[in-house]
C-alpha positions in Angstrom: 15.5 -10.2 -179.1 15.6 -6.6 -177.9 15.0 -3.9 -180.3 18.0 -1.3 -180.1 18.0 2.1 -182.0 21.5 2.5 -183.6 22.5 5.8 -184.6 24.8 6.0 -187.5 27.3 8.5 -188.2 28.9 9.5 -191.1 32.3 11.0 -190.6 32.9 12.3 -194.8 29.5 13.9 -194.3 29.0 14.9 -190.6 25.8 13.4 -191.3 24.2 11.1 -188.8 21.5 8.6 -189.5 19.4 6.5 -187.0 18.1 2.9 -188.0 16.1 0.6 -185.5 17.2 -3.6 -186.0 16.5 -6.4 -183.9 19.5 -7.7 -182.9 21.5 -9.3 -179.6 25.0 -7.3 -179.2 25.5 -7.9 -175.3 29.2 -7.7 -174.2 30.2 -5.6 -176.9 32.6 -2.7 -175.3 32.9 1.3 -176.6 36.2 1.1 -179.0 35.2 -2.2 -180.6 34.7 -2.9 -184.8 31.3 -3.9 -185.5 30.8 -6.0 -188.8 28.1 -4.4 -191.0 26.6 -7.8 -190.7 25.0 -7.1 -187.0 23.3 -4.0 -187.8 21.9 -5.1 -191.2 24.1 -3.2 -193.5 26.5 -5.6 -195.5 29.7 -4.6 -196.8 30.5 -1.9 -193.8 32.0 -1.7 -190.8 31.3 0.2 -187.6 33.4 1.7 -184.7 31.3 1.3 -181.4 31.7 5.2 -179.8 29.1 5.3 -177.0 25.1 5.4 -176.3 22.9 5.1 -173.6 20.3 3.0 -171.4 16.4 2.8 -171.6 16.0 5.7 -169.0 18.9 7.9 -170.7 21.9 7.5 -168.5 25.3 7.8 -170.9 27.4 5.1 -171.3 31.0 6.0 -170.1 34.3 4.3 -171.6 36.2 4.4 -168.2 33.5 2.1 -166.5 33.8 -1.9 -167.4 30.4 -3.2 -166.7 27.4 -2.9 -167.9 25.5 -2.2 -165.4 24.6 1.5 -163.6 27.4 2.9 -161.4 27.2 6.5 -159.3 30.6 7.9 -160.2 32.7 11.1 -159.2 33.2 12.3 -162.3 34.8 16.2 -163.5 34.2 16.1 -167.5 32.8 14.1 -170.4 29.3 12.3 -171.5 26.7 13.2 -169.2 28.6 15.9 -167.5 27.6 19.9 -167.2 29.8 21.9 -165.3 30.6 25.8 -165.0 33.8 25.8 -163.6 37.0 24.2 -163.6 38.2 21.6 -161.6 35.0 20.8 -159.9 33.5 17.3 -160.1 30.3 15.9 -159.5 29.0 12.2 -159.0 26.5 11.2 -161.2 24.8 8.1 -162.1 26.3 6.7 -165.8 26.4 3.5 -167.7 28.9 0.9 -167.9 31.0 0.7 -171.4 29.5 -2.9 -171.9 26.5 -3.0 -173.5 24.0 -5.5 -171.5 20.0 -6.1 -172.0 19.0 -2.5 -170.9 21.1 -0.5 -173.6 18.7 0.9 -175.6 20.7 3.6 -178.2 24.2 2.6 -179.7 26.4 4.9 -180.9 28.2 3.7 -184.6 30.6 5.4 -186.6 31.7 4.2 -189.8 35.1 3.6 -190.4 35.2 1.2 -193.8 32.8 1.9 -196.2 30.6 -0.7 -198.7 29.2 -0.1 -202.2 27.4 2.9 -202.6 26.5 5.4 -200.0 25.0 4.6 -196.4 21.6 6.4 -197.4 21.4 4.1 -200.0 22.0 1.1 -198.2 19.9 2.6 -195.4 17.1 2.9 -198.0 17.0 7.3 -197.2 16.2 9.2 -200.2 18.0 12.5 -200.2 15.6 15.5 -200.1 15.5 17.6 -203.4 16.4 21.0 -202.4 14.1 23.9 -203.1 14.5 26.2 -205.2 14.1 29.7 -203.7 11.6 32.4 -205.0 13.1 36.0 -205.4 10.9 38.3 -203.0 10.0 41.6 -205.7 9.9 44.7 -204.1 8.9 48.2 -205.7 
């Protein structure tokens, strides 16, 4: 089984998380539910938005395959341009996820017990307390 880096976002929070799982989620298209079940986290469920290949093209929801496609392309994931109406084609990603997709994109869109640092074992970070500079 491949080992594919999921990054996790938190809409409530704006917070994203990233957790690494062994797992086999081939064929799965951007826009699908995800059951919490795949990634590792029970009780939740995912929305799949996007991600990218193991040498960092961006996957694109208008492309069905999974496979690398040179497209002509005027805006979105993977696209940098300084003026209007000007496109470009550039090498992207299918929206299928094949054996090469290395980074999935999740956002979660039904929530399990507790919060997703807790399920994701992440302990929150006490915040320091900051010392008053004295000056004469």
């Amino acid at each position: 089984m491949p080992e594919i880096k999921f990054v996790i976002n938190d809409p409530k929070t704006g917070k994203s998380y990233p957790k690494v799982h062994q797992g086999e989620l081939a064929g799965i298209k951007i826009g699908e539910k995800v059951l919490g079940k795949v990634v590792g986290l029970d009780d939740f469920e995912f929305q799949f938005t996007g991600g990218s290949d193991n040498a960092g093209f961006p996957m694109r929801r208008e492309i069905n395959t999974p496979n690398r496609k040179s497209a002509f392309i005027g805006s979105g994931p993977g696209i940098k341009l300084n003026k209007k109406g000007v496109k470009i084609r550039k090498t992207v990603r299918g929206n299928t996820v094949g054996n090469t997709t290395a980074q999935i994109n999740l956002k979660i869109i039904k929530y399990g017990k507790g919060t997703i640092e807790k399920a994701l074992g992440i302990e929150p970070k006490p915040e320091e307390k900051k010392e008053e500079v004295k000056t004469a």
